[in-house]
N, C-alpha and C positions, 0 to 999 in steps of 0.2 A: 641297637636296641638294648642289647647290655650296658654298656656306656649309659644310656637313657634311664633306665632303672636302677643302676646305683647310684646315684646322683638324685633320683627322684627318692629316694629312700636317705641319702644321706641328709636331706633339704626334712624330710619328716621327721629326723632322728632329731634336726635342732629345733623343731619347733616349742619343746617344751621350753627351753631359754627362753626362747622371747616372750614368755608373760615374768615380766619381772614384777616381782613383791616389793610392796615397801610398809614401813608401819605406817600408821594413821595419823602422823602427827606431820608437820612439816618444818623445814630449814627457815629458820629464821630470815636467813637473806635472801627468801626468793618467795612468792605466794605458793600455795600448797599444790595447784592446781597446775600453774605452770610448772613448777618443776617439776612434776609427775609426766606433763605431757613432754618436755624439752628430754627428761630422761628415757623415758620412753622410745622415742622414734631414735633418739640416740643408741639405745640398746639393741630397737628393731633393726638399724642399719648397721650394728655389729653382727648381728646375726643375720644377716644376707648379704654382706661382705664378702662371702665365699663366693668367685668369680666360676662360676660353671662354662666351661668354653660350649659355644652353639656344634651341632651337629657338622656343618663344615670346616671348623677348626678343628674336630676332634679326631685324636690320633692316639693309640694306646702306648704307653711309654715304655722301654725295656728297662725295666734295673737292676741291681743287684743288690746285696744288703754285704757289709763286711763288719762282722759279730754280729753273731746269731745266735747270742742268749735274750737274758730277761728284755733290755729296754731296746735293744736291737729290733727284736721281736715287735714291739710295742708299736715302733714308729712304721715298722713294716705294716703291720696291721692297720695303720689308721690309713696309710696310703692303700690300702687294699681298701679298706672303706669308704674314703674317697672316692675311688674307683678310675680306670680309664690308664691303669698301670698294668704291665707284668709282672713278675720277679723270673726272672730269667738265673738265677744265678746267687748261691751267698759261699761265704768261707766264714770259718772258724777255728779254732784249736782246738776246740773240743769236739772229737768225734758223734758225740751222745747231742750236743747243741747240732750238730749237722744233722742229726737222722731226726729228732724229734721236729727239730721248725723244719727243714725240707716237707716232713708226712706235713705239717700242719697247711705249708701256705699249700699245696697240692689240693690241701681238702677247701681252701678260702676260693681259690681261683679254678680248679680244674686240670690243671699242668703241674708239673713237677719241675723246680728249677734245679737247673746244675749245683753239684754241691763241690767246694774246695776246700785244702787246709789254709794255704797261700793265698794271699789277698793279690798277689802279683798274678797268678793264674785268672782267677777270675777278672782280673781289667783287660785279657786278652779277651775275653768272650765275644766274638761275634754280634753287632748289632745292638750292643749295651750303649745305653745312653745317659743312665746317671745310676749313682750310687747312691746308698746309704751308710753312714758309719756310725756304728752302734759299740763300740769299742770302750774299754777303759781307755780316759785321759793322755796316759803315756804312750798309746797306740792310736793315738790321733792324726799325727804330723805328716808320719808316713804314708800312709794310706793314699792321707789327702792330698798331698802333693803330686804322689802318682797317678791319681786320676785325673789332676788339674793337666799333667803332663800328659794325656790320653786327649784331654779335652774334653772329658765328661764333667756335666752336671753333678753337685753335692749338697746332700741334706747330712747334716754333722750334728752330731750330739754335743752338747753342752759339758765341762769349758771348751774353750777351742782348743786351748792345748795343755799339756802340761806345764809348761815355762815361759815366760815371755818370748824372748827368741824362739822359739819353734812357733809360737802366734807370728811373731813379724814376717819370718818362713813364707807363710800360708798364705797371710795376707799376700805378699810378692809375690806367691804362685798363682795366687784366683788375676791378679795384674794384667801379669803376663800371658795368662792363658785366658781373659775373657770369657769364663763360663761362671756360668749362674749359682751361686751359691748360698742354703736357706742355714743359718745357726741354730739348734734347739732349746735357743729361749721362748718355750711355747705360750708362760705367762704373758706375752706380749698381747696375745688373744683375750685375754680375760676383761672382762666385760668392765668388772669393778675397778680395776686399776684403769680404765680407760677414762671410765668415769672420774675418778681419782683427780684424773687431769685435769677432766672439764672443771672440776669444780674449784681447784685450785687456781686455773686459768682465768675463771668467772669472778674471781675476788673474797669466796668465802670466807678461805682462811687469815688473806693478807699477803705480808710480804712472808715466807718460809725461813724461818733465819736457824734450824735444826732440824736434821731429822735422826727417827730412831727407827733403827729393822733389828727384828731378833728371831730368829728360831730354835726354842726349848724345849728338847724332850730327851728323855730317858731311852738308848739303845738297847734293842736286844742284842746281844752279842754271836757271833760264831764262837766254836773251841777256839782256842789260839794255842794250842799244843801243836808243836811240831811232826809232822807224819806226812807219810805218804800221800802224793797228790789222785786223786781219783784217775782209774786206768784209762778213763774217756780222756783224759785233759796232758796234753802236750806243755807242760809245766813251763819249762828254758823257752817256746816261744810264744806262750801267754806275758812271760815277764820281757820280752823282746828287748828293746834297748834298755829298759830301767834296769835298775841293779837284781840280778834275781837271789832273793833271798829264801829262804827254807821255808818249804809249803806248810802253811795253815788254814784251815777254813776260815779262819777272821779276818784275810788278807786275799781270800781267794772269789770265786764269783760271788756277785753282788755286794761283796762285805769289802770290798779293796777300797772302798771312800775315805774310810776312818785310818787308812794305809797312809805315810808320809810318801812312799817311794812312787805307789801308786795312785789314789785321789786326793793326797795334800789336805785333807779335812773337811771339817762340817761348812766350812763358811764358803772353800772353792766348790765344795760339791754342790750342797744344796742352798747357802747364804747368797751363792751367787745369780741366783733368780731375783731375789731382793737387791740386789745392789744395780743389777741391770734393768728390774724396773722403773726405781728409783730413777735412772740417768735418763727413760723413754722419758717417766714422765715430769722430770725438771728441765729435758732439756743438758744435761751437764754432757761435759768433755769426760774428760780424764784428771783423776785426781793430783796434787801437787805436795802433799808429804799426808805419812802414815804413820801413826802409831800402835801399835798393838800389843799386849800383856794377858796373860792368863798361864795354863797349864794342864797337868792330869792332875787332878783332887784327887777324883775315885776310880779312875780308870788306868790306870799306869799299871803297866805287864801285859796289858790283853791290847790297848789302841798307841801308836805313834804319835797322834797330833792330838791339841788341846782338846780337854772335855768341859775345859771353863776359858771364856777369849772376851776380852772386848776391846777391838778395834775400833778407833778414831781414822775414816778417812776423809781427810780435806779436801774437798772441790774448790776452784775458784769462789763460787757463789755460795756456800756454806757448808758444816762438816757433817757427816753423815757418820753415827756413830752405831756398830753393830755390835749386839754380842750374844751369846748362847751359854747357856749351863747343862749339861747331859747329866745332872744328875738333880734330884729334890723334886720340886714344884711348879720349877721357873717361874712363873707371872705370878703376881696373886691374884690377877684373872686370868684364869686358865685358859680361855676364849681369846687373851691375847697376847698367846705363846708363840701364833706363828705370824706376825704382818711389820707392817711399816708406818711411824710414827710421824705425821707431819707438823711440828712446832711451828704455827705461823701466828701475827700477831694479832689477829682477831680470832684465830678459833686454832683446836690443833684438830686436824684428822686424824684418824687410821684408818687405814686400807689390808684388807685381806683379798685372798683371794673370789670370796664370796661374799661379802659385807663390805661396807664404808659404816664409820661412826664419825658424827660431826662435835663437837664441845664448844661453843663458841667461849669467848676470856670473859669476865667476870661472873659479880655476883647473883647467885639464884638461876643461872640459865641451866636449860636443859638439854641434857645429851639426846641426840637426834639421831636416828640408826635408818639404814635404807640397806635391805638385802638385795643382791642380786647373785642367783643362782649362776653358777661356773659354767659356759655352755663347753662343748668337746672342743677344748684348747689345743689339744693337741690332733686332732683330727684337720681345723681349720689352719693351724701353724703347717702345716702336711701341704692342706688343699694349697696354699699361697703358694711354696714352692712348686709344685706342679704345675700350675697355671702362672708361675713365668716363666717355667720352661718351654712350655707348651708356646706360652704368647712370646720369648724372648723378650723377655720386657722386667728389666731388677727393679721398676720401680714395683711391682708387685709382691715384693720380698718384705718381710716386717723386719728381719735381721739380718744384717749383710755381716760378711766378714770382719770387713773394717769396724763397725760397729761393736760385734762381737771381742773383736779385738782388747776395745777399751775396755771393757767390765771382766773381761778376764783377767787382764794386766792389773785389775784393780784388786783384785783378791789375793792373786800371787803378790806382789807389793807388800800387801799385808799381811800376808804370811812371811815376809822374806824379814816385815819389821819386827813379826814373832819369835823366829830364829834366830837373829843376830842380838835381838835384845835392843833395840836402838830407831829411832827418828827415821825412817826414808825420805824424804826427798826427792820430787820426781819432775824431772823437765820432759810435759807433753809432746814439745816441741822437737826437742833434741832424741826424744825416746832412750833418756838415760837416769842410773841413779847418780845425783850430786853429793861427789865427797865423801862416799862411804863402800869400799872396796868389800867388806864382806859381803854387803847386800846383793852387791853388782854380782858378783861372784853365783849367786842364785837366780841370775835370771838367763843364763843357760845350764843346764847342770852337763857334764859328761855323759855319754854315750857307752854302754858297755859293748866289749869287743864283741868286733864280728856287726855290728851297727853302724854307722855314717850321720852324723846330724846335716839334716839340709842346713844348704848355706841362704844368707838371707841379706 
């Protein structure tokens, strides 16, 4: 009956998505009428997409969550909302993240799960059946590998890993071990990029021969003065393999993104949502040479990685050019600071996460806007893995490993053409950089002692 009512309450929580808004005008390439109703059922059936297993299929899942801070937290919570899960069980290094999310998920579900510092402890737990990993980046590979080696189930937070090689790792380990594994690329859920597709699919824009993705805005910073790490926080094995450098608040929880050691920059942390929708909805592989330039303008002494970048990366089928400025204005429409640009030869799109704008090419025409409200992306990105675990069945997965794979190796690439200053070049096939030793050189980094890098 629980199971039954969270489910029947997650099902109410989406309904407001599905009345999608649009303006009153209509797309040129299609009558006003149908494409409202074509969009429509198209949106309805995103939003009941979410496979609810029948009362005979249903079995409550046991998990554990490993990092149990902010986004850790986050994903735990949508699968608590989902419903039809325990938490049995999380670890941390931060003692202060263990007592606070322990009290919380207790008060969500009724039970109190096991708390650890060692993520090796908790893959012992008795009757665990998948995890979560809610970790910084550099504390990806390990985890996951271990539990593939357990043969549990993984829902993994977005990139897959820190470096390419520890991605190809992972990818061998889900291989070998045959268990079910969801990426958190959650914008794969979103309604507007899906549409994005349809409508590029349908011929509006033509043949696609550019595109453009940026995300601009101005950070708030942490201190970045050197001092004492907070007495909750196990400092040497928060920094675990990566190089552990001298604690700051600008490098330490939530703020390690803008960190080179630890989240490699704006475009692997958060660019990389754009780059991997980008590839759902062209369809694309893996890119084939990279260029990338930029630097700190106004950020240099407080962040490691670029606050101004713009990356050229080449697909087979056309270049997809990204870039960000964390400081000024960015766009001189503000409204289109965060999406992706599709240059096609009858119309160009953009895609947000909540909007589509259509422009068709020449003279006098007019820009055509269709909003569609963001339903709980990450909620449904949740439900899908649980409900292939449940069914054993990956074609119910929106992100597999492998998949994953590609869009991560695409940002590191492009960060690695930042670094060196230089052209990458990348064989898909071969899974290597062509001709150029220092890039190659960053697509495993070293291990600090006392670590092991899985072999791959």
């Amino acid at each position: 009956m629980l199971f039954a009512i969270r489910h029947l309450q997650f099902a109410i929580d989406l309904l407001p998505f599905a009345k999608i808004h649009y303006f009153n005008r209509k797309f040129k390439f299609m009558d006003r009428r149908s494409f409202i109703q074509k969009a429509s059922a198209g949106s309805a059936a995103m939003v009941t997409a979410v496979h609810f297993p029948s009362f005979a299929q249903y079995r409550e899942l046991k998990i554990g969550l490993i990092g149990a801070g902010w986004y850790g937290m986050v994903i735990t919570k949508a699968a608590l909302k989902v419903g039809g899960v325990e938490v049995i069980a999380i670890c941390d290094v931060d003692t202060l993240h263990l007592s606070s999310s322990a009290t919380e998920i207790e008060t969500l579900q009724g039970s109190k799960p096991q708390v650890f510092k060692d993520y090796r402890d908790l893959l012992e737990v008795k009757g665990l059946e998948a995890v979560m990993i809610g970790t910084p980046p550099h504390w990806h590979a390990l985890p996951f590998i271990a539990a593939c080696e357990k043969g549990l189930h993984i829902y993994c937070e977005k990139p897959l890993s820190y470096d390419v090689m520890e991605g190809l790792a992972m990818v061998n380990a889900v291989g070998k071990a045959g268990n079910i594994v969801q990426i958190g690329f959650q914008r794969r859920q979103s309604a507007a990029f899906q549409k994005a597709k349809e409508v590029i699919e349908e011929g509006a824009t033509g043949k696609i021969h550019q595109i453009g993705a940026q995300i601009h805005y101005t950070p708030v910073l942490e201190d970045h003065t050197i001092q004492d790490p907070p007495a909750s926080l196990d400092w040497d094995a928060w920094c675990g393999p990566a190089p552990k450098l001298p604690y700051r608040p600008v490098i330490g929880h939530k703020a390690w993104r803008l960190e080179k050691e630890y989240g490699n920059g704006h475009l692997v942390d958060w660019g990389i949502h754009h780059i991997d929708i980008i590839r759902k909805i062209m369809d694309f592989g893996m890119p084939v040479s990279l260029d990338s330039q930029g630097g700190l303008v106004t950020l240099k002494g407080k962040i490691t990685t670029p606050d101004t970048l713009t990356a050229t990366i080449r697909f087979e089928e056309c270049p997809v050019i990204w870039q960000h400025r964390m400081w000024g204005t960015g766009d001189l429409q503000p409204e289109r600071n965060n999406g992706i640009f599709f240059y096609g030869e009858k119309a160009t799109l953009f895609a947000s996460d909540n909007k589509l704008v259509l422009m068709p090419a020449g003279k006098n025409q007019v820009q055509e806007e269709m909003n569609i409200p963001a339903p709980d992306a990450q909620e449904r990105h949740v439900a899908g893995f649980l409900d292939a675990v449940r069914a054993k069945d990956k074609s119910l997965l929106s992100c597999t490993v492998d998949d994953a794979f590609k869009s991560t190796t695409a940002v590191h690439l492009a960060m690695a053409s930042y670094y060196t200053g230089s052209r990458v070049n990348w064989d898909p096939r071969k899974l290597s950089v062509i001709d150029n030793p220092e890039a190659e050189k960053l697509l495993a980094r070293p291990y600090r002692k006392g670590y092991r890098r899985p072999a791959f």
